[in-house]
C-alpha positions as CSV (number, residue, x, y, z in Angstrom):
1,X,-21.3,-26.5,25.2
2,X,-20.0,-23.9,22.8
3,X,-22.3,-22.7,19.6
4,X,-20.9,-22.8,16.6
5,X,-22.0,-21.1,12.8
6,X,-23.4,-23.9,10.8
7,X,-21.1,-24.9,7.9
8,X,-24.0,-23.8,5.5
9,X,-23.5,-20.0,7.0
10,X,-20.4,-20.1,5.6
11,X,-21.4,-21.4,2.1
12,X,-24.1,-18.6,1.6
13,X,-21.6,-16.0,2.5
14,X,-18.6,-17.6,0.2
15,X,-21.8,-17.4,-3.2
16,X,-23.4,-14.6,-1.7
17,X,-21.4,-12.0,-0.1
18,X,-21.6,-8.7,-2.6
19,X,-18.5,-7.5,-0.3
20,X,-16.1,-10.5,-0.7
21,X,-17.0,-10.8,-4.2
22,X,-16.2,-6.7,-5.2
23,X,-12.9,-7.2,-3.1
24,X,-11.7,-10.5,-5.1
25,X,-12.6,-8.8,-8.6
26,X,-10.5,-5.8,-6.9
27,X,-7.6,-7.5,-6.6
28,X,-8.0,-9.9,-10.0
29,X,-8.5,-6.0,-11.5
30,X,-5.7,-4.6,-9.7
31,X,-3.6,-7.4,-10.9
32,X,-4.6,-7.1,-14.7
33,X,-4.1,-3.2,-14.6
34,X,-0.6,-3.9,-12.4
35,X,0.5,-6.1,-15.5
36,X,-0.9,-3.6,-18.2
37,X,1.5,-1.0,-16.3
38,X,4.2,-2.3,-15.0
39,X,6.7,-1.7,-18.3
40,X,5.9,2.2,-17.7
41,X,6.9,1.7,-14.2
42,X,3.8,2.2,-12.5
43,X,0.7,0.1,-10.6
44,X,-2.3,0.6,-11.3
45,X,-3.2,3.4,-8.2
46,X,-0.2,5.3,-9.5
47,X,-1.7,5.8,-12.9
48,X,-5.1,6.4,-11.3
49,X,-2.9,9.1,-9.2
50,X,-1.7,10.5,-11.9
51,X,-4.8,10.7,-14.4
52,X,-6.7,12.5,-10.9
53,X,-4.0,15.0,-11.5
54,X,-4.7,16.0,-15.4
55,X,-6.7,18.9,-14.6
56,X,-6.4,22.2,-17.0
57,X,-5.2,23.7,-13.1
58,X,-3.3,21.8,-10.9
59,X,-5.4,20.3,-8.0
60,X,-5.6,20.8,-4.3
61,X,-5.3,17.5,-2.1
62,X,-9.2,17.3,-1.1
63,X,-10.4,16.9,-4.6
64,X,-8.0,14.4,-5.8
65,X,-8.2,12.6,-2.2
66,X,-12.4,12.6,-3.1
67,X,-11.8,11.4,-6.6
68,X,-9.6,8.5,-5.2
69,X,-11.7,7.8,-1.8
70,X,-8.3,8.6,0.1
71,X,-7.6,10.3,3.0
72,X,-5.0,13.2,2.9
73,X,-2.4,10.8,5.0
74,X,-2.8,8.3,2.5
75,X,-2.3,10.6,-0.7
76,X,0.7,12.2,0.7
77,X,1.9,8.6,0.9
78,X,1.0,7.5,-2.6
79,X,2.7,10.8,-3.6
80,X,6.2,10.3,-2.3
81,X,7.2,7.8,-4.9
82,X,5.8,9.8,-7.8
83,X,7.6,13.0,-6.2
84,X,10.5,11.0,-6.3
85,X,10.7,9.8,-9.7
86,X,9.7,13.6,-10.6
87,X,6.3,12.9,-12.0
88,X,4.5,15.1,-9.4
89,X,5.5,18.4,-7.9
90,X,3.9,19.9,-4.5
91,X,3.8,23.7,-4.3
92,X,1.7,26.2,-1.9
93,X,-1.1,27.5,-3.9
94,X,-0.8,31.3,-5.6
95,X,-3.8,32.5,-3.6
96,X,-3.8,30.5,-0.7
97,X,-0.5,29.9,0.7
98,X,-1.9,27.4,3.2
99,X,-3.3,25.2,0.2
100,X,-0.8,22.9,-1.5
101,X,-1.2,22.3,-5.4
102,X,-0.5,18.9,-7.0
103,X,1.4,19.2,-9.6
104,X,2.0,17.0,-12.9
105,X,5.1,17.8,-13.9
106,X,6.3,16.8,-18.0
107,X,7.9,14.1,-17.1
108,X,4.2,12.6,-15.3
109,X,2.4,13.8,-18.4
110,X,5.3,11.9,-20.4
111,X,4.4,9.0,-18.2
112,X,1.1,8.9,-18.6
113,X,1.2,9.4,-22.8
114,X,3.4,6.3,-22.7
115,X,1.0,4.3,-20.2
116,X,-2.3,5.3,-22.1
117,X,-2.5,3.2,-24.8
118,X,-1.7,-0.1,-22.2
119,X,-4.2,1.2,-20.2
120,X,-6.8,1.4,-23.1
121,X,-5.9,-2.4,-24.0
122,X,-6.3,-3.3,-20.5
123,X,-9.5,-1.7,-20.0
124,X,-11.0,-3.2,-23.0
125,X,-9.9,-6.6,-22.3
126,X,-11.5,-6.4,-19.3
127,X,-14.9,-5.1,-20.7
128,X,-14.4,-7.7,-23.5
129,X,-14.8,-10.2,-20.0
130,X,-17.8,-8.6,-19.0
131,X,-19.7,-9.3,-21.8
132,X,-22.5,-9.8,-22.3
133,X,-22.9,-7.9,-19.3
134,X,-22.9,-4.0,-19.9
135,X,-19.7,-2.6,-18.1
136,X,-20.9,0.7,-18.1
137,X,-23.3,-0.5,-15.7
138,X,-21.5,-2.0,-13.8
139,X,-19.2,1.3,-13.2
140,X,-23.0,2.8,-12.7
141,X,-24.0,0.3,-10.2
142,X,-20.2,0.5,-8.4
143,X,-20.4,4.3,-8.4
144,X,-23.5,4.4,-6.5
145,X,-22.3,2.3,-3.8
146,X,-19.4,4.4,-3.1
């Protein structure tokens, strides 16, 4: 006789589950930002690429890979497309030649000035959804589980 989960098992995880519910507002969120972005020709981790990259000194991979909770293989992959188009530039760095530098070249920064202002909309429809919760704790609460 095989044991199986009890149907109500799976109803308290579908209404309770903090996991499944942070990944389906993930990908509703990554939709909404997609949309917001895509008549500037980027999604919405490209931008967030991007923006990690709009330092007064041009990065090194760990910190941008922290800021995006990416490992190095997974940045270099995110950045092939942007080195592509031009918006980012890789170069060693002038004191460490072992160190690369990520670089936002004027054509990412052109990118970005155009993208801004949908990205502003987007973020304040979104926190217009939230109400009358308080985003910013939300992002609070988010930040301290990652």
């Amino acid at each position: 006789m095989s044991k199986k989960v009890p149907f109500s098992a799976t109803l308290e995880a579908r209404d309770t589950c903090l996991c499944l519910h942070v990944q389906r507002a993930g990908r509703a969120l990554a939709r909404h930002y997609d949309e917001a972005l895509r008549p500037f020709g980027l999604t919405n981790g490209q931008f967030s690429l991007l923006m990690s990259l709009n330092r007064p000194e041009p990065p090194t991979f760990a910190p941008v890979a922290e800021i995006l909770a990416m490992d190095r293989t997974t940045l270099t992959a995110a950045l092939k497309p942007l080195q592509r188009r031009g918006l980012v530039r890789i170069e060693p760095h002038p004191k460490d030649r072992r160190a690369r530098c990520l670089i936002l070249t004027d054509a990412g920064h052109a990118a970005l000035i155009a993208a801004l202002p949908a990205w502003h909309e987007a973020q304040a429809h979104i926190d217009r959804l939230l109400a009358p919760t308080d985003p910013q704790a939300l992002r609070d609460a988010l930040k301290r589980l990652s």
